[in-house]
C-alpha positions, 0 to 999 in steps of 0.5 A: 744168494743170487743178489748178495753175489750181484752186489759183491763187485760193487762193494769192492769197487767202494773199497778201492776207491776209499783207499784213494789218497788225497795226493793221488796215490792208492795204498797199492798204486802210486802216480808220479808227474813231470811238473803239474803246472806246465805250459799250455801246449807243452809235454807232459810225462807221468808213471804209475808203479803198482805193488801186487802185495799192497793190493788185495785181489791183485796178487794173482794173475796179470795186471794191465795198466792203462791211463784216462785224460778226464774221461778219455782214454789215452795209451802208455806203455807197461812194464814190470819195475823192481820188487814185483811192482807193475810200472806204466809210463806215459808221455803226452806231446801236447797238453792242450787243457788249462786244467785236468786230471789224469788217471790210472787205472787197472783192469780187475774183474773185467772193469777199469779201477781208477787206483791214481790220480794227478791234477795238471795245470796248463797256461803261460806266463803273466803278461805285463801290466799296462798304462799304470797311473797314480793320483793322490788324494790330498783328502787323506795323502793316499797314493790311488794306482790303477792299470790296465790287466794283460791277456789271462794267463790261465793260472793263479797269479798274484798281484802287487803294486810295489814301491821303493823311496831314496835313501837318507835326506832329500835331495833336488828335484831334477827337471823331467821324467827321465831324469825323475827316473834316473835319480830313483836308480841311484838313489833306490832303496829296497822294494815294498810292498805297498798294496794289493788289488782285491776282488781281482780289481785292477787298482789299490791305494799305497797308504801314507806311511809308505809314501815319501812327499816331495821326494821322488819314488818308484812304483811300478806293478808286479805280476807272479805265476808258476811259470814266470813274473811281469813287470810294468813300466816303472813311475818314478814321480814325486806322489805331491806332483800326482796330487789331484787339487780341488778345482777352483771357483769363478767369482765373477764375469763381465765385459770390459766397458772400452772393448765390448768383446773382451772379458775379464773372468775374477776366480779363486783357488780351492780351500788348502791349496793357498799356498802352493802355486798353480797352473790352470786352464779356462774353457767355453762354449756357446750352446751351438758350438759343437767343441769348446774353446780351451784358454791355456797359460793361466798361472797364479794362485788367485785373479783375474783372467781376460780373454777377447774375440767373443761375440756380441750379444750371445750366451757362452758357457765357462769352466775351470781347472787347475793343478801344480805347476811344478808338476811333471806331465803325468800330473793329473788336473783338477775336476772342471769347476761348476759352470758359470754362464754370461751373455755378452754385449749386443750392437745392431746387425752387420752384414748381409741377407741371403734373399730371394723371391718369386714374383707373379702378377696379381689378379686385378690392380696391375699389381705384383705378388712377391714372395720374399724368403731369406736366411737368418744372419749369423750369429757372428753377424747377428750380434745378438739376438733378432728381433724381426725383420723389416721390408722397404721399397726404398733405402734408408735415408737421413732423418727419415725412415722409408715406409714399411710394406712387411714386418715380421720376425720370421724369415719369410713375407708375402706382399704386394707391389706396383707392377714396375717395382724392380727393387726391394730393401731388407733389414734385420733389427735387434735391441740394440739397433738395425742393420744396413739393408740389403738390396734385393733385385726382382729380376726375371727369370729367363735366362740361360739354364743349365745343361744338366743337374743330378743329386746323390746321398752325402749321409743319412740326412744330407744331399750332393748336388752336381751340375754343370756350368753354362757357358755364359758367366753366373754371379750366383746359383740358387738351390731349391728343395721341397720334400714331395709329399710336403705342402707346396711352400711349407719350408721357408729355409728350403734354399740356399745361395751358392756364391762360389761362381766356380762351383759345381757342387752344393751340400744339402743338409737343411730339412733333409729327412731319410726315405722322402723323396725332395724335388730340387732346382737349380737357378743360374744367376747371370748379371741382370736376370735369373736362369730358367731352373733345371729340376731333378728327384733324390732320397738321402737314404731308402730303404723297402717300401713300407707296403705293396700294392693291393693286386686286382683281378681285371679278367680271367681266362682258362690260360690267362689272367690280368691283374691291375694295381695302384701305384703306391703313394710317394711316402709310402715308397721310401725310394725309387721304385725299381721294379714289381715282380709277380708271384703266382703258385698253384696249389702243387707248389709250382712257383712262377714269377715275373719282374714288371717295369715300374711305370706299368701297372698292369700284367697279363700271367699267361701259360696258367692251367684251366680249372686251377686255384692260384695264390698270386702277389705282388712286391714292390723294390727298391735299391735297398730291398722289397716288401711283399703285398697281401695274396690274391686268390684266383681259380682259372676258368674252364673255357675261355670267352670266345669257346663260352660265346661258340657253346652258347650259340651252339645251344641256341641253335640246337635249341632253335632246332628243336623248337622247330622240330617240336612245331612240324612235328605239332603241324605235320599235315601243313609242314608236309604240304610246305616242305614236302609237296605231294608229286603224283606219279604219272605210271601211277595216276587215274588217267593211265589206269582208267578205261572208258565203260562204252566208246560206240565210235572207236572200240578198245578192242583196235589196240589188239589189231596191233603188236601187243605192248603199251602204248606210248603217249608223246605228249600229254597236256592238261590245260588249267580249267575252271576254279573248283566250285563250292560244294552246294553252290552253282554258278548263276550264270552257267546252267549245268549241262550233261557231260559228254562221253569222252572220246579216247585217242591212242598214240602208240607206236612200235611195240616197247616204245617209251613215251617221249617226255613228260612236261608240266606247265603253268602253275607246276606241281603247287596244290596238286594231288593224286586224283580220287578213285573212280576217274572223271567220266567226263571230258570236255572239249578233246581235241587231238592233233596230227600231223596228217603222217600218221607219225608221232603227234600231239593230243591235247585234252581239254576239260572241265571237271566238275566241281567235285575233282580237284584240278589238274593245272597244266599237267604234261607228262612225256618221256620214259614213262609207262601208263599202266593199264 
């Protein structure tokens, strides 16, 4: 139930639109339209009229009208018309489609019902033909128009082309288009049809039957649309004067023997135009000529035409056409006839050769080597075809020819001369004879030269050469130019002479390329010698280089990196370097770069991050554009040199010192005695702590007769004794004696005194150590000293200690120290 009720709408919906009638109305609805083939951009106005009883399901309820452009809704307004119907008016202010369909519509169960329709048109007028033309085939006498169609008009139009004849017997031919046209008013008959154009093609051809020959008529073409007709420019022409003749024939060509440069051309009319009269044209060429030369005014029906001012010895192109001469000037020629090719008579060269030279000094011999260069004569001089070219070192003279130093059929030779040679002959033959030499002067090149030269682009393959005039008065200027990455020398026609003494200016147009680079020099000719040359660059055309240079890594650093390159090649730059730029980028897209002047061919990036990876290239400019070179990948160091120098050398020193540390440590007893000597203690030392056994002469009990304290020693002095005997050796010359109980003198004085100094003499501290437990029992050789006052004094003590105990060298101890018992 569910699905029967969900389909229930849409049946509805099909059958209204099957009551949708082809004129645009529904059984129940019905739409009316102004016009439906208006002007583009014009009002349109339109009505929907609803009848309730005609439309089953609309009897109830209110109907609400609305309208739809295509599938776009537009608004109207709704009333309610005679008999129950439902009226909705529309009025659009501009309709701007060329074609669409409006709709109406009505609301039923919640959705639009389109109930009628109208299909509008929109456009403008037809615009009038143009350039009509009409020519007549004599094949089969029909009349073929064509012209040119207008802007579209958007609607359906038809085209005609229409014709009308003159009434009753023909009459005179007036003289002139006007009058032709004229004489088709008063004498026009009634219009016709006379073809339509099919396939939408812009051309149709009139049959014989409706034309009239040798009479005038009137053709023009018609236009028609729903909103208007055009008509183009009306042809009043008699159709034979539009007849297109067959083109002639040409019989013969040859030179007039008494005037070698004239000719007389034999031609003849096509077949069945014998008997009409006609009016022709002839036309020729040579291969080098860039147009051709047109010969007008030949009229008849067959002959001869002559024709004067040709060149001698060259190979010219002829062609020709005809039509009626009574034929007005829309009348349409002939084709051109087939081609027919001849060579005039040749003579020896005139004129002239444009030469010139440079000489140097031969090696060996008091020789000269020149080399001459020249330009070919032309062809109006050449008068024929050369053959080759000859040099002399004299003139020609009667009855005997000079000898010749080069023969050759190029345009340029190398040869060798007396070193006094000033002056050589040029010649130019052909096969009918020489021509007169040219002398050339071999002058020195030390003259004025010029105070400035520049060269800037004439076109794609030529160049402008400005300078300025010197102050003393030319004769002549020489251009040269060499393409730079050419072979010195390879273009012998790489120079021209400039004869023009005013001049300054020259055009270049010989060998010039696009992209190559020429180096040009200029030559002042003065009267008996030739100019120093002043030389500059120029491209005709650049364009960017067609590579980079290849980027090298030269030194890098934490913050710095230098890169080198080659400078590129001359013909791969294709202009005038104008600069490089740098492009350097890390890996997070920071995008630096720097502009370097084109003569350099290092740069130093600075400011870059330590420990970083780069993407860096290059491009090379020109003034017409770049070209980008191959990436380079660098990672930055760490540290810079100066700070990897300064760390090495620190390790090296730590390393030093702990190899240093390692020996001491590995001698320590023997780096203590070098570093760290053993100084004994004199509070602490054998002799302040040792007490004699038994002193019979003076006890030690006297040191209790005075204050109790220590005593105070002034000055103690040891005298260096007898080298350290050997264990197990005795001196041979020295018998041992028993040692002698020392005797101990006491300087003290008041209680608490402090001794008066210490000293050590001679040797110091060197080699000294603590005295070993017990004291030395003996002392030899004490001797005091006083000064008889009882007052302070000084002892000394001489020894020598036996060879067990280390000596004391020079020991004196005075000062603050205490000898404790």
């Amino acid at each position: 139930m569910a699905r029967r009720g969900a389909g229930t709408p849409f049946l509805l919906q099909l059958s209204l639109l099957l009551l949708l009638h082809l004129g645009g109305t529904l059984g129940c609805a019905s739409v009316a339209v102004g016009s439906r083939i208006v002007p583009l951009g014009s009002p349109v106005t339109a009505s929907c009229t609803i009848q309730r009883e005609l439309c089953r399901g609309l009897e109830e309820g209110k109907v609400r009208i609305s309208w739809m452009l295509d599938n776009k809704l537009v608004a109207g307004s709704q009333r309610q018309g005679p008999g129950g119907t439902e009226v909705s008016n529309l009025t659009l202010p501009r309709f701007n489609h060329t074609q669409a369909r409006l709709w109406c519509c009505v609301e039923w169960n919640g959705t639009k019902q389109r109930v009628g329709v109208a299909e509008i048109r929109a456009g403008y007028p037809p615009a009038k033909p143009l350039n009509l033309s009409c020519i007549l085939n004599l094949t089969d006498y029909g009349l073929t128009c064509q012209w040119e169609q207008g802007t579209d008009s958007h609607l359906p139009t038809s085209v005609v082309l229409k014709c009308a004849g003159p009434h009753g017997k023909p009459h005179p031919l007036p003289e002139g288009p006007r009058a032709h046209c004229s004489a088709c008013r008063r004498s026009r008959a009634q219009a016709v049809t006379g073809c339509t154009p099919q396939g939408g093609h812009s051309r149709c051809t009139v049959p014989r039957r409706l034309l009239q020959l040798y009479r005038q008529m009137e053709i023009w073409v018609s236009a028609t649309n729903a909103l208007g007709t055009a008509e183009s420019e009306h042809l009043c022409i008699d159709p034979m004067d539009v007849a297109k003749l067959d083109p002639p024939t040409l019989q013969s060509i040859q030179s007039i023997p008494i005037q070698t440069d004239c000719i007389a051309l034999a031609w003849d009319v096509a077949r069945g135009t014998e008997h009409m009269e006609l009016q022709c044209e002839l036309r020729y060429r040579a291969p080098e000529d860039p147009a051709w030369a047109l010969v007008t005014g030949i009229i008849g029906q067959a002959g001869i035409a002559q024709r004067c001012g040709f060149l001698f010895g060259t190979q010219y192109h002829f062609q020709m056409r005809c039509r009626r001469s009574s034929a007005s000037a829309l009348a349409s020629w002939s084709e051109w006839s087939s081609g027919r090719n001849y060579t005039t008579h040749e003579k020896a060269p005139t004129g002239k050769l444009d030469a010139w030279w440079g000489a140097q000094p031969a090696g060996t011999g008091g020789r000269l080597e020149v080399q001459l260069r020249w330009k070919a004569p032309r062809q109006r001089e050449a008068n024929g075809r050369v053959l080759g070219y000859r040099v002399t070192l004299s003139g020609r003279r009667r009855g005997r020819d000079p000898p010749t130093i080069c023969n050759t059929t190029h345009t340029q030779c190398n040869f060798s001369v007396p070193a006094g040679t000033r002056r050589v002959y040029l010649s130019a033959y052909n096969a009918a004879g020489e021509s007169a030499p040219t002398e050339v002067v071999l002058l020195e090149r030390k003259g004025q030269p010029l105070a400035g030269l520049r060269a800037v682009p004439g076109g794609e393959r030529s160049l402008w050469v400005h300078w300025e005039a010197p102050l003393a008065p030319v004769i002549a200027y020489v251009l040269e130019w060499q393409r730079v990455a050419a072979e010195p020398g390879h273009c012998s026609g790489c120079w021209q002479l400039e004869r023009d003494r005013t001049a300054t200016t020259a055009l270049i147009q010989d060998g010039i390329e696009p992209f190559q680079r020429y180096n040009i020099s200029l030559y002042p000719l003065y009267e008996g010698t030739v100019g120093v040359p002043v030389h500059t660059t120029a491209y005709s055309q650049q364009k960017a280089p067609s590579h980079a240079p290849k980027l090298h890594l030269r030194r890098i650093s934490k913050s710095e990196a230098e890169l080198c390159w080659e400078p590129l090649p001359v013909e791969m730059q294709n202009g005038f370097i104008t600069s490089y730029t740098i492009f350097w980028a890390n890996s997070i897209a920071d995008v630096a770069s720097a502009t370097v002047n084109p003569s350099l061919s290092s740069f130093v990036i600075r400011g870059l991050k330590p420990s970083t990876l780069y993407k860096v290239h290059i491009m090379a400019s020109t003034a017409a554009g770049g070209t980008n070179g191959t990436s380079l990948t660098l990672v930055t160091t760490v540290l810079d040199d100066s700070e990897i120098q300064f760390l090495f050398l620190t390790l090296g020193l730590v390393f030093v010192l702990l190899m240093v540390l390692l020996i001491c440590f590995q001698k320590n007893e023997r780096m203590k005695e070098q570093l760290w000597p053993s100084v004994p203690d004199p509070a602490n030392s054998s002799l302040g702590k040792w007490v004699p056994a038994a002193v019979p002469q003076e006890p030690l009990q006297v040191l209790a007769a005075r204050e109790p304290g220590p005593a105070a020693i002034s000055t103690v002095t040891v005298l260096e004794g007898e080298a350290r005997k050997q264990p197990g050796k005795e001196h041979p010359a020295l018998p041992a004696a028993p040692p002698a109980l020392p005797r101990p003198y006491v300087r003290q004085e008041g209680p608490g005194e402090p001794v008066q100094y210490a000293r050590v003499g001679a040797a110091g501290y060197r080699g000294q150590r603590l005295l070993p437990e017990p004291a030395p029992r003996f002392y030899e050789n004490l001797r005091g000293r006083g000064d008889g006052g009882g007052g302070a004094g000084d002892w000394e003590f001489l020894e020598e200690p036996p060879a067990t105990f280390p000596l004391l060298q020079g020991l004196r101890i005075g000062g603050a120290e205490e000898l404790q018992e």
